[in-house]
C-alpha positions in Angstrom: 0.0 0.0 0.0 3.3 1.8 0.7 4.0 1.8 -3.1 0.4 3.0 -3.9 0.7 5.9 -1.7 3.9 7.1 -2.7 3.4 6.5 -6.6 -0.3 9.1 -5.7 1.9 11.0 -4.3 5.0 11.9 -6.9 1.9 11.4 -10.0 0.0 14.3 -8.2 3.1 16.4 -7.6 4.2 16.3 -11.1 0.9 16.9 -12.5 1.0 20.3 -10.3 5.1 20.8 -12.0 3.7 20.1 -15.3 1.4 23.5 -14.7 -2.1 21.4 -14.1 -3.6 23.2 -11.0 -4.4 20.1 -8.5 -5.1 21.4 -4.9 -4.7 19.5 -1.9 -8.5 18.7 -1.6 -8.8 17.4 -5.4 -6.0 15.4 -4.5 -7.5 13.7 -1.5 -10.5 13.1 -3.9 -8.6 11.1 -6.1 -7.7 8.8 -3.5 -11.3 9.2 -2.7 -12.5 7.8 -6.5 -9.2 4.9 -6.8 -10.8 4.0 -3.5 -13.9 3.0 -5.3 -12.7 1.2 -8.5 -10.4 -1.6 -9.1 -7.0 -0.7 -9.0 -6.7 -4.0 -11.9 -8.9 -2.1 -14.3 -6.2 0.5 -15.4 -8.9 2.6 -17.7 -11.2 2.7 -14.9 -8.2 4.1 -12.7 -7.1 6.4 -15.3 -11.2 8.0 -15.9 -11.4 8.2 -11.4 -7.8 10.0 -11.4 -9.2 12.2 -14.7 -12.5 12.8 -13.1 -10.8 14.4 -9.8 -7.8 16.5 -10.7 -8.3 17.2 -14.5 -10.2 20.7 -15.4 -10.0 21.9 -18.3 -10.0 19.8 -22.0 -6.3 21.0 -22.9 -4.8 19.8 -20.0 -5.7 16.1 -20.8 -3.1 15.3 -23.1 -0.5 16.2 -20.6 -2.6 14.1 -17.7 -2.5 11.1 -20.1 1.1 11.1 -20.8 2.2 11.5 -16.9 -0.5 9.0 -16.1 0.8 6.4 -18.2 4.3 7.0 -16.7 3.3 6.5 -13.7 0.6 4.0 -14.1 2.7 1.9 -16.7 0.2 -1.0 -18.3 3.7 -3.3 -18.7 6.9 -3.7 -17.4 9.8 -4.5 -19.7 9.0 -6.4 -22.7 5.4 -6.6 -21.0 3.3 -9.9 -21.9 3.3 -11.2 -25.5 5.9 -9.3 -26.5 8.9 -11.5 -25.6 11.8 -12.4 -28.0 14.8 -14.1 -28.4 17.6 -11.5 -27.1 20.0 -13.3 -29.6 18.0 -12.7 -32.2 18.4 -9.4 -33.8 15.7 -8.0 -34.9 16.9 -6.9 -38.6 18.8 -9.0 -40.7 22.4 -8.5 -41.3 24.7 -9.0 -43.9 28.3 -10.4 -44.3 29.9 -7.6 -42.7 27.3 -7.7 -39.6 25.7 -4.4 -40.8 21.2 -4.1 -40.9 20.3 -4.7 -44.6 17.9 -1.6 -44.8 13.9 -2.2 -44.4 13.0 -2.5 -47.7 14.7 -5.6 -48.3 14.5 -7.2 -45.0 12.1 -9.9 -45.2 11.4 -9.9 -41.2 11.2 -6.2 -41.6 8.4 -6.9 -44.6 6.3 -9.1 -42.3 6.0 -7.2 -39.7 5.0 -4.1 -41.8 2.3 -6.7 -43.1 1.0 -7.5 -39.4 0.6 -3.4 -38.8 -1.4 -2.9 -42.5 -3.0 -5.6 -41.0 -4.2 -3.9 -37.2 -4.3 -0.6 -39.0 -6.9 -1.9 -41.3 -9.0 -3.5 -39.0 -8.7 -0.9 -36.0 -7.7 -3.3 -33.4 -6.7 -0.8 -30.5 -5.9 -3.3 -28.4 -3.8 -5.4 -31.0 -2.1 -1.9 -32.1 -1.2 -1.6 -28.6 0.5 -4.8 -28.1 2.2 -4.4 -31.6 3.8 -1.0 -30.4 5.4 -2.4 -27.3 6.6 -5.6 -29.8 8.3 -2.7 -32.4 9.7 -1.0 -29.5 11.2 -4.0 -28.2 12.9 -4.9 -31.6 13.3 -1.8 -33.5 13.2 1.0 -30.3 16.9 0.8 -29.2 19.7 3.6 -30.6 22.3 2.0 -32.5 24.7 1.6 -29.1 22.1 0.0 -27.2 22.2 3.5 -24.6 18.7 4.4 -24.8 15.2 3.7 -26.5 13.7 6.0 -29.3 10.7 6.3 -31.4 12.2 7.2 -34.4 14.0 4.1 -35.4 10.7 2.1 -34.9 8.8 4.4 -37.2 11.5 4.5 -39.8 12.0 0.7 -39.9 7.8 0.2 -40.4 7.3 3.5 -42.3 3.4 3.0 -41.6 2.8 6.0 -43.8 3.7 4.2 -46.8 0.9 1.6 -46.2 -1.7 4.0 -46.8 -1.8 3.3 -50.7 -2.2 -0.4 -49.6 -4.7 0.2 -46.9 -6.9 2.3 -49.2 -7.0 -0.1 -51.8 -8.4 -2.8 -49.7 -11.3 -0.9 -48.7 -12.1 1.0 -52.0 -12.0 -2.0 -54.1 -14.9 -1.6 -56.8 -15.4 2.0 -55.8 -15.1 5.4 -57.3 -11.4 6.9 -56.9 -11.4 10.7 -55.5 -14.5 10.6 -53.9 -16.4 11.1 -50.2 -15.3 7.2 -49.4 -11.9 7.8 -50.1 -11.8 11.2 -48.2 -13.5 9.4 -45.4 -10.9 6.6 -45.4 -8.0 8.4 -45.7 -8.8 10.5 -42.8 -9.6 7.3 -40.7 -5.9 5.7 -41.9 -4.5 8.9 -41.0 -6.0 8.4 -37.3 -4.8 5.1 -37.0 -1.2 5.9 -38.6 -1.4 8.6 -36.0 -2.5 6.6 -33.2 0.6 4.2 -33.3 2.4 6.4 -33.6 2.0 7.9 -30.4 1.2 4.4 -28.8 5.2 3.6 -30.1 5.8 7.2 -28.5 4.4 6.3 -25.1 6.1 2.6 -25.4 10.0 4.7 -25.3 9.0 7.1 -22.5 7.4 3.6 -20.3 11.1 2.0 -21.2 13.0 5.0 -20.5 11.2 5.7 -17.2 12.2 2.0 -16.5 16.1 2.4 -17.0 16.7 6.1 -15.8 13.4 7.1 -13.7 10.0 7.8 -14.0 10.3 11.4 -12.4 13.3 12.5 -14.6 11.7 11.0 -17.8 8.4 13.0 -16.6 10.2 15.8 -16.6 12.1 15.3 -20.2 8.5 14.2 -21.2 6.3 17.0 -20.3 8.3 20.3 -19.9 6.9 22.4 -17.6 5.5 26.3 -18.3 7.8 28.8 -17.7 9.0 29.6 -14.1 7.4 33.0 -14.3 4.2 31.5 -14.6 2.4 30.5 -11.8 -1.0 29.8 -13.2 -1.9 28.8 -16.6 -4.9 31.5 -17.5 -2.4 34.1 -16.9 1.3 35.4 -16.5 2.2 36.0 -13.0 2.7 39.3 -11.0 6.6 39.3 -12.3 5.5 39.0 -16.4 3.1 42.1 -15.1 6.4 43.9 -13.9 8.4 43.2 -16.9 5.2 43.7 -19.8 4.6 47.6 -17.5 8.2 48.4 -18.6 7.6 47.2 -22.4 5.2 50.4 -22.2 8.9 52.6 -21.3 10.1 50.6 -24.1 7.4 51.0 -26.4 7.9 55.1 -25.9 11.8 54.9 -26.5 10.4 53.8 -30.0 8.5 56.5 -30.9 10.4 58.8 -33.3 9.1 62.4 -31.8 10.8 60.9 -28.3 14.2 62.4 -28.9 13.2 65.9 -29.9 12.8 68.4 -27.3 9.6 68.7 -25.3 8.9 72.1 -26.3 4.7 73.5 -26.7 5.1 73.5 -30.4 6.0 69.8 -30.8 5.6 68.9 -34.2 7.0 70.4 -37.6 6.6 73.8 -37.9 3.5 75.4 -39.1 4.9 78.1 -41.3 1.6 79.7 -42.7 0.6 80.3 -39.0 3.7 81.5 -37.7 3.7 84.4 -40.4 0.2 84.8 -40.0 0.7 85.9 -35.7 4.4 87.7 -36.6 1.9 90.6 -38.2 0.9 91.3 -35.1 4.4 92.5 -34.2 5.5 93.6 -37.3 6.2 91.1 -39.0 9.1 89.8 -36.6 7.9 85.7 -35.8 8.0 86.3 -32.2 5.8 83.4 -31.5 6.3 79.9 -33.7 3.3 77.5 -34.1 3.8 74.0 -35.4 1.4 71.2 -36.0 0.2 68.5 -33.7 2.5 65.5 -33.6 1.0 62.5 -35.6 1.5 60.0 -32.9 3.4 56.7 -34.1 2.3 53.3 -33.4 4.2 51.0 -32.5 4.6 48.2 -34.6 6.1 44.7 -33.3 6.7 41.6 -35.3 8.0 38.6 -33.1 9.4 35.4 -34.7 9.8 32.3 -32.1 11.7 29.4 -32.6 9.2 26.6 -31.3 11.3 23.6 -32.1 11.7 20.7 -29.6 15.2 21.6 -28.4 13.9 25.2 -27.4 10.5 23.6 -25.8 10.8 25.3 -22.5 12.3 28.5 -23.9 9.1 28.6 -26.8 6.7 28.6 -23.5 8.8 31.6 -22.3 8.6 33.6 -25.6 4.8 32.9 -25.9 4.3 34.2 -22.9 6.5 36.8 -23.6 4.4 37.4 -26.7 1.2 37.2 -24.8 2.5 39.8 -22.4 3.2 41.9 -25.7 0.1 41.7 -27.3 -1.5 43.3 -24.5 0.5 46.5 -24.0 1.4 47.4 -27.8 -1.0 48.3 -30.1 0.1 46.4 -33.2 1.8 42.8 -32.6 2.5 40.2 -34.9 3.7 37.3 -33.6 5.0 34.3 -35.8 6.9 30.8 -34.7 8.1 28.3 -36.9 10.5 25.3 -37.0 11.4 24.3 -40.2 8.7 26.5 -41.8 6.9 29.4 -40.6 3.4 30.2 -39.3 1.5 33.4 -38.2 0.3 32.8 -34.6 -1.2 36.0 -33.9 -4.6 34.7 -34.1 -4.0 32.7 -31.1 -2.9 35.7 -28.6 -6.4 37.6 -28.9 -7.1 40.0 -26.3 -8.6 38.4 -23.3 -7.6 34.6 -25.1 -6.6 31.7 -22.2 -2.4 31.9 -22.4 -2.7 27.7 -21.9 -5.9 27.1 -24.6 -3.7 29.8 -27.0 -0.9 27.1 -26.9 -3.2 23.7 -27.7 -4.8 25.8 -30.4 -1.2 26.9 -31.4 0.8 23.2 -31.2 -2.6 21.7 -32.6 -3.3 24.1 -35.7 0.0 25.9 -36.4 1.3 25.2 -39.6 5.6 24.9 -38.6 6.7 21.9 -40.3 7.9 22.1 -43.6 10.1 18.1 -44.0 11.6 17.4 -41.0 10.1 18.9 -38.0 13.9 19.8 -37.3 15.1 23.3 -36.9 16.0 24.9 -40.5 16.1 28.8 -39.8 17.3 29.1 -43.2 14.2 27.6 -45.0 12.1 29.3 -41.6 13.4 32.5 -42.9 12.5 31.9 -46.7 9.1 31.2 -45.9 8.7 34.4 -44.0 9.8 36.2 -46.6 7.1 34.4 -49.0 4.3 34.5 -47.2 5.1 38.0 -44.5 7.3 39.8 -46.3 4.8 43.1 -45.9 4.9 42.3 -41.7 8.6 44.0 -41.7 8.0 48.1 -42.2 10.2 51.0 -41.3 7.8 51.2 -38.7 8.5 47.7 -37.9 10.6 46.8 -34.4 11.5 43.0 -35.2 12.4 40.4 -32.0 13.8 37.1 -33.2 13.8 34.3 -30.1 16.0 31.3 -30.6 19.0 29.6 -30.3 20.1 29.9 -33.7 20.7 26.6 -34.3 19.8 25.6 -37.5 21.2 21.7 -37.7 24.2 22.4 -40.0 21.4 23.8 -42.4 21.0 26.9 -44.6 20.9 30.4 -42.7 19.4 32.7 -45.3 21.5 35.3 -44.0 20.5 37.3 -47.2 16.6 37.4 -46.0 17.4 38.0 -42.6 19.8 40.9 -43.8 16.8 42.7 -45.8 14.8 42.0 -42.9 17.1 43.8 -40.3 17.2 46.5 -43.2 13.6 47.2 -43.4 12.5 47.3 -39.6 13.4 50.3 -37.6 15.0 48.3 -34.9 15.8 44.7 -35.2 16.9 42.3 -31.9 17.4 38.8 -31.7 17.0 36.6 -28.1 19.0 33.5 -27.5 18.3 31.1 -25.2 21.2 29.5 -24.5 24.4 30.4 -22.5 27.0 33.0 -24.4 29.6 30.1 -23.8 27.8 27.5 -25.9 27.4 30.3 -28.6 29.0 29.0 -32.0 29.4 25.3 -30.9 28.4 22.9 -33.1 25.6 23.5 -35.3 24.9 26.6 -33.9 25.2 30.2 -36.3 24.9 32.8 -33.4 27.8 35.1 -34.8 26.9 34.7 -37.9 23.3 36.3 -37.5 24.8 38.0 -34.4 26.6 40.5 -37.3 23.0 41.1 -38.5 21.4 42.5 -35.7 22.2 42.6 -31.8 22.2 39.3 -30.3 21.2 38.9 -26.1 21.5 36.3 -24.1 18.0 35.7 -22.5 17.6 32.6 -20.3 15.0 33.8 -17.8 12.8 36.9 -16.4 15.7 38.4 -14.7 17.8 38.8 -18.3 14.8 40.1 -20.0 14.2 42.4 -17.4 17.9 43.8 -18.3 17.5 43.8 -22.0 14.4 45.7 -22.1 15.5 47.9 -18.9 19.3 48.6 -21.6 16.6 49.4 -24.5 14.4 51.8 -22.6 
């Protein structure tokens, strides 16, 4: 019962890390409900823990992934999934190397078991096939760790979906409603084991290095200035109140004297009063100052080896949109996507970033970073977004995988704007090590480092 307790315990605690708000009485319900059910029924567990300590709909997906961390439905191989350990998985050849997938036969039959599940929507037979692939095609190539991508490049379960869809649309129509509907459905499933394989990794990782530091790879938590997930927290209130100094150090009337007159002079009326004295202009008039608005674009890097910096520069942007009058905020990975939309006045900071990872269009091939091709895309599809009006802040670690830079673009960019300023995550020291570019675009336009509220405060403080 020991175990129990202390397993309720560290789930409900990293739940509350992970940015879910659980309070002490929700927690005592849920021991409450798992008091109620069987504790052998692990759906049934998983729908009394939900029912207690989950709130809102976007904050499911993150439940479901601690949940099964900490509620594993195997351990190890897990039943019916056994093999030979001296039996590799892939064949080799002479020289002890994999021959690759397409002409592996045990490769080729078990890419005919998953057409198989896919076509019939087995869940549970998808299941048990995920923790099999895992088990046989999940291990890096020095046996260190487990990952999903060798399982899904081995299987390559999107190329079955010309085979799936001609076993259901035999005799019909190409092109129409039924293949519309079943290509969406394929997709599902595709979809589906893939992130059962995905969840099959972080249970056998969990196993070898533990559960709470996996959690904490797995689900990275909001940004430490945040303290609940409808809204920034008193500090993000501090720093977006002096974004309002820095808006006015924009303004281009703030450097000229704060005399009455204010704007250009108003010559007609200035002789018009000097006949009053004779012609001498003892009194100038000039006319009203056309106020400027300030204009922000924001590009953020929301690639997974910045995750916990992207939740600091959308809030960041959130704070934005709410003191400037004008904010466009775009993200991107390997392609780029306006995200303004998302950042409304008055919009949920935590439903802003479901709708975001959900809908956001950022992945051009890879879903790796590629600033160069990022960069290209902007200057497609936003190029009007960058005015001499324009202040442009680009967030990320400008590493770019040994890819393009664009430093062209990103040149004309800095040209247009009226200011231009670029945030990077990472520590000054790891600038320019391996694939990353930062002196490169750091000739472009001023680079900062910016690893937390505190370094912010300091930029925009140095600005202002």
């Amino acid at each position: 019962m020991a175990s129990l307790v202390d397993r309720h315990t560290g789930f409900v605690a990293e739940l509350r890390r992970a940015g879910l708000p659980v309070s002490v009485a929700e927690g005592l319900d849920a021991v409450r409900a798992v008091r109620a059910v069987d504790l052998l029924d692990r759906e049934s567990l998983r729908a009394a823990y939900a029912a207690t300590v989950v709130k809102r709909p976007q904050h499911r997906a993150t439940f479901d992934t601690l949940f099964d961390l900490w509620f594993p439905a195997a351990v190890g191989d897990g039943a019916g999934a056994a093999r030979d350990p001296e039996r590799p998985a892939r064949t080799v050849d002479d020289d002890g190397r994999p021959v690759p997938a397409a002409l592996d036969p045990r490769v080729q039959r078990r890419r005919e078991e998953l057409a198989d599940l896919l076509l019939s929507g087995d869940d549970a037979g998808l299941r048990r096939f995920a923790r099999l692939a895992v088990a046989e095609y999940g291990r890096t190539p020095g046996q260190e760790s487990w990952f999903s991508s060798g399982v899904l490049s081995a299987l390559s379960p999107e190329t079955l979906m010309a085979r799936l869809l001609e076993a259901v649309l035999t005799g019909r129509e190409r092109g129409g409603m039924a293949e519309r509907v079943a290509r969406r459905t394929f997709r599902d499933r595709i979809a589906r084991f893939s992130g059962l394989v995905a969840g099959e990794v972080r249970r056998r990782i969990a196993e070898d290095t533990g559960v709470e530091r996996t959690a904490r790879i797995a689900v990275r938590p909001r940004w430490n200035g945040s303290t609940s997930p409808a809204r920034p927290a008193p500090r993000w209130r501090r720093c977006a109140a002096r974004c309002i100094r820095w808006r006015a150090s924009w303004r281009p009337g703030s450097c000229r004297g704060s005399g009455t007159g204010g704007g250009a002079l108003d010559f007609r009326r200035t002789v018009r009063a000097s006949l009053a004295s004779g012609g001498v202009p003892l009194t100038t008039h000039h006319r009203p100052r056309r106020p400027h608005r300030p204009e922000l674009v924001v590009l953020c890097d929301a690639s997974d080896s910045v995750s916990a910096f992207a939740h600091f520069t959308l809030l960041l942007t959130f704070a934005l949109r709410e003191q400037f009058s004008k904010v466009r905020a775009f993200a991107f990975i390997d392609a780029t996507d306006e995200i303004t939309k998302y950042f409304a006045p008055g919009a949920d900071v935590t439903g802003a970033m479901t709708r975001l990872a959900a809908e956001a269009d950022l992945v051009w091939i890879t879903g790796r970073s590629n600033y160069g091709h990022a960069f290209k895309v902007f200057d497609d599809r936003y190029r009007d977004a960058v005015t001499p009006r324009t202040s442009l802040l680009i967030l990320g670690d400008a590493r770019s995988n040994y890819g393009e830079l664009s430093l062209p673009i990103v040149r004309s960019m800095v040209d247009r704007a009226r200011h231009a300023y670029w945030l990077n995550p990472e520590p000054r020291a790891q600038w320019d090590t391996g694939d990353s570019a930062a002196s490169r675009y750091g000739e472009l336009l001023p680079m900062y480092e910016c690893r937390n509220l505190t370094q912010l405060t300091a930029f925009i403080e140095e600005l202002a």
